[in-house]
N, C-alpha and C positions, 0 to 999 in steps of 0.2 A: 356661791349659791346665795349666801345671805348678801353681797351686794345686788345682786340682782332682786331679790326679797325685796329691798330697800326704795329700790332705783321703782318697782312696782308699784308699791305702795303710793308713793309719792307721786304717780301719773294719776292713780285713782283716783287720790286726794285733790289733784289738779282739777280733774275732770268734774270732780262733786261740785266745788267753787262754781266752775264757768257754767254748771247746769243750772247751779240754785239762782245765780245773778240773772242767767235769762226769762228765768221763772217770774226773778220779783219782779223783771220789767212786765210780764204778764198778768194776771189776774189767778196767780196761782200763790198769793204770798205765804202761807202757809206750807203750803210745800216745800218753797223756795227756802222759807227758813229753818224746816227738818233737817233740808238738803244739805242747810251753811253747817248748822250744829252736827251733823252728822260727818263734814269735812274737818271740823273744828278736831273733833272725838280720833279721826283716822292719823290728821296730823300727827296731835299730840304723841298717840301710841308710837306714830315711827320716830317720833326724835327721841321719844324713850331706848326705843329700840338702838339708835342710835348713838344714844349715849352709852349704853351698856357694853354696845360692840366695839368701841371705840375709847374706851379708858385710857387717860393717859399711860403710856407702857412703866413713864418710873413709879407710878400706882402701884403697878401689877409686879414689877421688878421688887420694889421695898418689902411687900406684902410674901414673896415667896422668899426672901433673904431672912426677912423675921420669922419666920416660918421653920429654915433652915438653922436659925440660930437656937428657935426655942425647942427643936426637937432634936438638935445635937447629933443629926447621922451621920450615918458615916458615907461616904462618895461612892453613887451609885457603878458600879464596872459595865461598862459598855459589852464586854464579852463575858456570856454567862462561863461560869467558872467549869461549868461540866465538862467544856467545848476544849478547854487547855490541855495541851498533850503534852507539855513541856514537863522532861524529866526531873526539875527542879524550879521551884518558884517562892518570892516573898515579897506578895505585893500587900503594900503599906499605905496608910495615912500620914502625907510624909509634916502637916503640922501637927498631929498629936502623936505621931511613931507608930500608932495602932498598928497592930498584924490586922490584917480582912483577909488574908486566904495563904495557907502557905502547902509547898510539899516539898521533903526533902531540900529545906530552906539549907541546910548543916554541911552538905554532903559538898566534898573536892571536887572543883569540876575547873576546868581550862575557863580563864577568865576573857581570852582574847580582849580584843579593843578595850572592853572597859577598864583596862590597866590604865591608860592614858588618860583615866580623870584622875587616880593619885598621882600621874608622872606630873597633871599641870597644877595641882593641888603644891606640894611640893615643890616643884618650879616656882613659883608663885609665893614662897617662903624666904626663898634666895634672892629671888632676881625681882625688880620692877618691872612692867609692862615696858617702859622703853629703856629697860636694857638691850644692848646689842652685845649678839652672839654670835659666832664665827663658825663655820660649818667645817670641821676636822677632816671629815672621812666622806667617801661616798658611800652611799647607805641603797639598794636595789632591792631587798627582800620586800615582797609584797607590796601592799598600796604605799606612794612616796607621790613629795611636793616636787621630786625632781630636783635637789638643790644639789647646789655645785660646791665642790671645795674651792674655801676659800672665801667663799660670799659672807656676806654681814648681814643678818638681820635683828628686828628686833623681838622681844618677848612675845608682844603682844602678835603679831603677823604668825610669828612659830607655832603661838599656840592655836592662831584658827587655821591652821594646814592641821594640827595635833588633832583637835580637835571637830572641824566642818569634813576637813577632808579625810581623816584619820591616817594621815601620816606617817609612816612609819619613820623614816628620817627625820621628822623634826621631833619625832623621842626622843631618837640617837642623838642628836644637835644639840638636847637641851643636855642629858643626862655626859653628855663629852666636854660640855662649859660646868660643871658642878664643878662648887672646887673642891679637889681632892680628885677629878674625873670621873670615869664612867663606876668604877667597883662603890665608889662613895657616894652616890646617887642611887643605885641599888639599895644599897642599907639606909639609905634615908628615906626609900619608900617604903622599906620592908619598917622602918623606926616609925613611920608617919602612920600606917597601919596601923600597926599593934597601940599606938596613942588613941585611936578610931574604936577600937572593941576587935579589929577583926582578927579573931582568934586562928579563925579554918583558912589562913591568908599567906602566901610566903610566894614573892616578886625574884624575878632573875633575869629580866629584863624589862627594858620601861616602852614596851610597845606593844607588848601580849600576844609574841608570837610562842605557839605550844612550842615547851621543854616541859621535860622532867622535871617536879620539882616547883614548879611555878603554876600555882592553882590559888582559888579564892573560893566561894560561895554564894548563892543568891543573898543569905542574910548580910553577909560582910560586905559584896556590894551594893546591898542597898544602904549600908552607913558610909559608903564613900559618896554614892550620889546628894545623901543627903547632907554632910561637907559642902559636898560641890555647888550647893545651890546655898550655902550660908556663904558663901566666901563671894564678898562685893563684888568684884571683880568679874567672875564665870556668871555668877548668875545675869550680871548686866549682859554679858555679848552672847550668852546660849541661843539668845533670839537669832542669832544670824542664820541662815540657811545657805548663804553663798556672799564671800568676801575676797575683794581684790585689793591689790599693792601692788607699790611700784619699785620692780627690781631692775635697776640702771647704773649699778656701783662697781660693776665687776670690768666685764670687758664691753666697750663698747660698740664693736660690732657682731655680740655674740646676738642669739635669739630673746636672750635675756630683758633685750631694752626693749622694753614694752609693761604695758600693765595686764598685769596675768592675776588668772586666779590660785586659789589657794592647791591646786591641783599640780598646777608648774606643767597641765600638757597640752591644754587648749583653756585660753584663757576663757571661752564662754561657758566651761561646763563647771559644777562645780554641787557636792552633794552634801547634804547634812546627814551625817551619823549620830543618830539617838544614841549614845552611849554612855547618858546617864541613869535614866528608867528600864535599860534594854540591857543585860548581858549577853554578849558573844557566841556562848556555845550552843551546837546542838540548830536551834530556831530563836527567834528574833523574840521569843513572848517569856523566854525563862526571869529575868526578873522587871518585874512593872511596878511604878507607883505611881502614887495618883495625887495630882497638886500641880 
């Protein structure tokens, strides 16, 4: 609407010009020169206009950043807080830790997936990104990369199947290379925890499928996600939403040689699981933060 405002303006202004110049060629100079000054007057207002509307954006960009710095809020939440039905939640500011809204932040609940940011937390203590790990077992339960016993990969490939694809075999894969194997990987996340604060937290498996036993809290993971994102490493590759490799070492007339996604079932499909700001149980909104 205001380009159009604009684009108006400026035909009048045209129009005033070409009337007043035909004027002075007449016997109307007086007129003609109302006419100019009065085109002069119209201009000016819409470059004003125009300059207003059209501020440089890092003007306007600085001006609300300084704005944001001198009034120190806290991040606005896209979903008003009434609307959440999530039987547990503790969403945070995750650069000054602030609580902005919690319920039954405390209480045991089944942590599903979000296990698997202390399993690569952890991981990630031991091993380097291009460590190569050797696949033990066949691993079926739930979502899996599909890996084969026997296969080699490395750190970093495991952990974005762990992690993009949420993997359940490349838990098993990392927590079966620990040394000491898989019971010493267990107490190393349950040990990497309790070092975190999380008190309401106790692991029995590094893939967060429900047992007995093995529960966490919105409060306790949200100090895992916030780890998760101080550790150079995750917080570099979280950006991925979908990542391939190339698995060609094993046998070479298997399905294998080819470049597949981190899903291992059709190399085009390939999903990201928020399962830093999102705990598992229940609905996708029980814990959120914000950063």
């Amino acid at each position: 609407m205001a380009k159009k405002q604009k684009k108006s303006n400026k035909k009048v202004t045209a129009k005033a010009f070409a009337i007043s110049f035909s004027y002075l060629r007449k016997p109307f100079y007086v007129l003609g020169i109302l006419i100019i000054s009065l085109g002069l007057v119209m201009y000016k207002g819409t470059a004003k206009e125009t300059d207003s509307t059209t501020q440089p954006l890092y003007r306007l960009q600085a001006n609300v950043k300084a704005h944001i710095r001198q009034e120190k809020r806290v991040p606005v939440i896209a979903v008003p807080l009434e609307t959440l039905t999530s039987e547990s939640y503790y969403i945070v500011d995750i650069p000054s830790g602030d609580a902005i809204a919690t319920n039954n932040e405390l209480v045991e609940r089944y942590p599903a997936s979000t296990t698997k940011v202390i399993t690569a937390l952890v991981a990630l203590q031991e091993f380097g990104p291009e460590s190569v790990l050797e696949v033990k077992r066949e691993f079926t339960e739930g979502q899996t990369a599909k890996f084969v016993v026997g296969e080699r990969l490395t750190l970093e490939n495991i952990l974005h199947a762990l992690l993009i694809h949420s993997a359940n075999d490349a838990a098993y894969l990392i927590a079966d290379n620990y040394p000491g194997g898989y019971d010493s990987f267990i107490a190393a996340m349950n040990t990497y925890a309790t070092k975190l604060g999380m008190t309401n937290t106790h692991f029995l498996n590094p893939a967060g499928l429900d047992q007995d036993g093995h529960h966490s809290s919105a409060y306790d993971m949200s100090l895992a996600g916030r780890a998760f994102l101080k550790n150079p490493f995750l917080k570099k590759n979280r950006r991925y939403q979908k990542y391939y490799y190339l698995r060609c070492h094993l046998l070479l007339l298997s399905s294998l040689v080819q470049c597949q996604s981190v899903t291992g079932s059709d190399p085009r499909d390939s999903r990201a699981q928020d399962g830093i700001h999102r705990a598992g149980w229940g609905k996708p909104d029980h814990l959120l933060s914000t950063g």
